[in-house]
N, C-alpha and C positions, 0 to 999 in steps of 0.2 A: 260343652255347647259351643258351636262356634258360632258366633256373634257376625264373623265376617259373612258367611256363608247366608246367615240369616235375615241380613241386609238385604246382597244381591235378589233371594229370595221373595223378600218383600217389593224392592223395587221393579221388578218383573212387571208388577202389577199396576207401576206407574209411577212417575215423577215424585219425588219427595225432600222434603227438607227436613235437618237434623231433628228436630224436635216430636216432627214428626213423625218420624223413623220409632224415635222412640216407642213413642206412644204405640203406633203399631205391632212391636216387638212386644211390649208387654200386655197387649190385649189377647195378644193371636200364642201365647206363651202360657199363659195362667198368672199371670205376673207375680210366676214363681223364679223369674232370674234380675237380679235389679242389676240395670245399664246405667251410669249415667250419662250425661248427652255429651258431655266429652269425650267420651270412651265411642260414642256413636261419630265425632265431629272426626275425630284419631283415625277409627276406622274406613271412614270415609275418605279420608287424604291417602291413605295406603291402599284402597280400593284406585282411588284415581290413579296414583302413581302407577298402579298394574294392568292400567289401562283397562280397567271393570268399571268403571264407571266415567261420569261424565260434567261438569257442572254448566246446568242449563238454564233456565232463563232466572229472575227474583223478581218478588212480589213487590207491593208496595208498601209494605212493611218490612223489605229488606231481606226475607226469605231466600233462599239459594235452593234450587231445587236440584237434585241432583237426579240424574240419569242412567240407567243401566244400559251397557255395549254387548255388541252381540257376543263378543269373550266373557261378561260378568254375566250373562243368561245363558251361557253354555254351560258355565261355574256351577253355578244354581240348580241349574236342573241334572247336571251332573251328581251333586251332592245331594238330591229330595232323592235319587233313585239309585243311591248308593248306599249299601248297607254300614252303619257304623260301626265302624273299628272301635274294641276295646284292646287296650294294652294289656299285655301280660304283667301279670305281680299286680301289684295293690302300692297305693297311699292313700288308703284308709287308715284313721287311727283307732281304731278298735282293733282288727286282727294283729296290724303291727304292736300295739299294746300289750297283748294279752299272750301273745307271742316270746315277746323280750320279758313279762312278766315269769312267764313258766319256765326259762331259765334261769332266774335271779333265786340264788338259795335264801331260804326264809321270807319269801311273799304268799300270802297266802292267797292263791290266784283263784278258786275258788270263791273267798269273798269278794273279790273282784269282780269274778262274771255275776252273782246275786246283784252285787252292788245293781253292775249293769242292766241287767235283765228288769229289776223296777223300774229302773227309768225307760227304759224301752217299750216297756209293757206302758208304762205311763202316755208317753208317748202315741203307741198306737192305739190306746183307746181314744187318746183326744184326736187323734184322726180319724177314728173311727165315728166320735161324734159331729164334730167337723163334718163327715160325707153325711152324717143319719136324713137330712133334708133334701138330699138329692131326687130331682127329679130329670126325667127325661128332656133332657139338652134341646132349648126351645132356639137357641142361635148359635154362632162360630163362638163368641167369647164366650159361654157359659161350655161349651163342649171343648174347648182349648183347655180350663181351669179340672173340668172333669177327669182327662187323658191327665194330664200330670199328677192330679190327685190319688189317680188310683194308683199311678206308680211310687209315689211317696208311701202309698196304703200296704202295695206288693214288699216292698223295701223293709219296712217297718217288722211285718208279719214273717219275712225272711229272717231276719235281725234276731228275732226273738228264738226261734224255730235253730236259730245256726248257735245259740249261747247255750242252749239247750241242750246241741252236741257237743260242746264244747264239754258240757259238764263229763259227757260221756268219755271223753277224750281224757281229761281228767283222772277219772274215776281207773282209767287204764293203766295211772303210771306212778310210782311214789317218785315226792319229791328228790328225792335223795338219786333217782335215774338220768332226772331229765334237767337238772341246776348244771349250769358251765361257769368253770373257774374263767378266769382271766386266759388268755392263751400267750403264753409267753414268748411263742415265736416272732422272731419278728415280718409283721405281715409285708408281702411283694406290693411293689407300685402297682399302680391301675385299678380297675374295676375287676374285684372280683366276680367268678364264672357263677351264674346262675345256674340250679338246675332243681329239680323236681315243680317247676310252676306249670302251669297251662299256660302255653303257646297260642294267644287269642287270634294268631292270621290261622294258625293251623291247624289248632285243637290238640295239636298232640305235647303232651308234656316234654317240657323242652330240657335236652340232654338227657333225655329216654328215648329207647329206641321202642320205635313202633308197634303195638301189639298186631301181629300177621291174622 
């Protein structure tokens, strides 16, 4: 989520001070990402430094309002109508887990994914109960809270549905195939080369060549 972008966004819509930045960010959000207003005050000073914003007049309470410039509203609306980029590979720690687990001789990774699989199923029933009261979205904040809900709900249902293959994956290979000793070579400087992932600018899996 980018916080900066989401700023400009909001201030499009008119002068603002930190706290209220805030507040906006987590109403129009589902106040499913917590900011604190430092993090809000931060972004603001590196907004202004990039000349995206502005600082404008203050209340009588000391308030700072700040301003968006027609560089921090080109920003903005640049990024509502851009599609977002996922990285290729993962820092999730489930696949990375389960991963390094089915290499490690004598883990029983299998009990692993069970293990997992109840808490996830747990989990998405309580989101599931969580939405059971939903009605048809009567303003922006209750239809902000809706839209992330259900992608938490899609997440979840995925989760469960991918452990499941997991199993399958499994069931494919004894342990005795797929456990890696230590490798005693000794490994070269740098970042080693990636390759069988999905390439998320491109789609194509990356250090594969192209199916024609």
């Amino acid at each position: 989520m980018s916080v900066r972008q989401s700023l400009l966004a909001i201030l499009d819509q008119g002068p603002c001070y930190g706290y209220q930045l805030r507040a906006e960010f987590d109403r129009r959000t589902g106040s499913s990402w917590p900011v604190n207003v430092g993090q809000i005050y931060t972004t603001l000073d590196r907004l202004e430094r990039d000349g995206l914003v502005a600082k404008g007049d203050t209340d009588e309470q000391g308030h700072v309002y700040y301003e968006i410039t027609d560089a921090g509203r080109a920003e903005a609306r640049e990024w509502l109508t851009s599609p977002v980029a996922r990285a290729s590979g993962t820092r999730d720690e489930l696949p990375l887990k389960l991963a390094l687990a089915a290499t490690l001789p004598g883990v029983d990774v299998s009990a692993i994914v069970q293990t997992q699989r109840r808490a996830s199923l747990a989990a998405l029933e309580a989101l599931r109960e969580a939405r059971a009261g939903d009605v048809a979205a009567p303003d922006g904040v209750q239809l902000a809270a809706q839209l992330v809900g259900d992608a938490l709900l899609f997440h979840a249902e995925t989760e469960v549905r991918w452990l499941d293959h997991v199993q399958g994956r499994l069931a494919q290979h004894r342990a005795t195939e797929v456990s890696l000793p230590l490798d005693v070579e000794r490994p070269r400087r740098g970042r080693p080369p990636r390759a069988g992932f999905p390439d998320a600018a491109s789609g194509v899996l990356a250090g594969r060549t192209p199916i024609a």
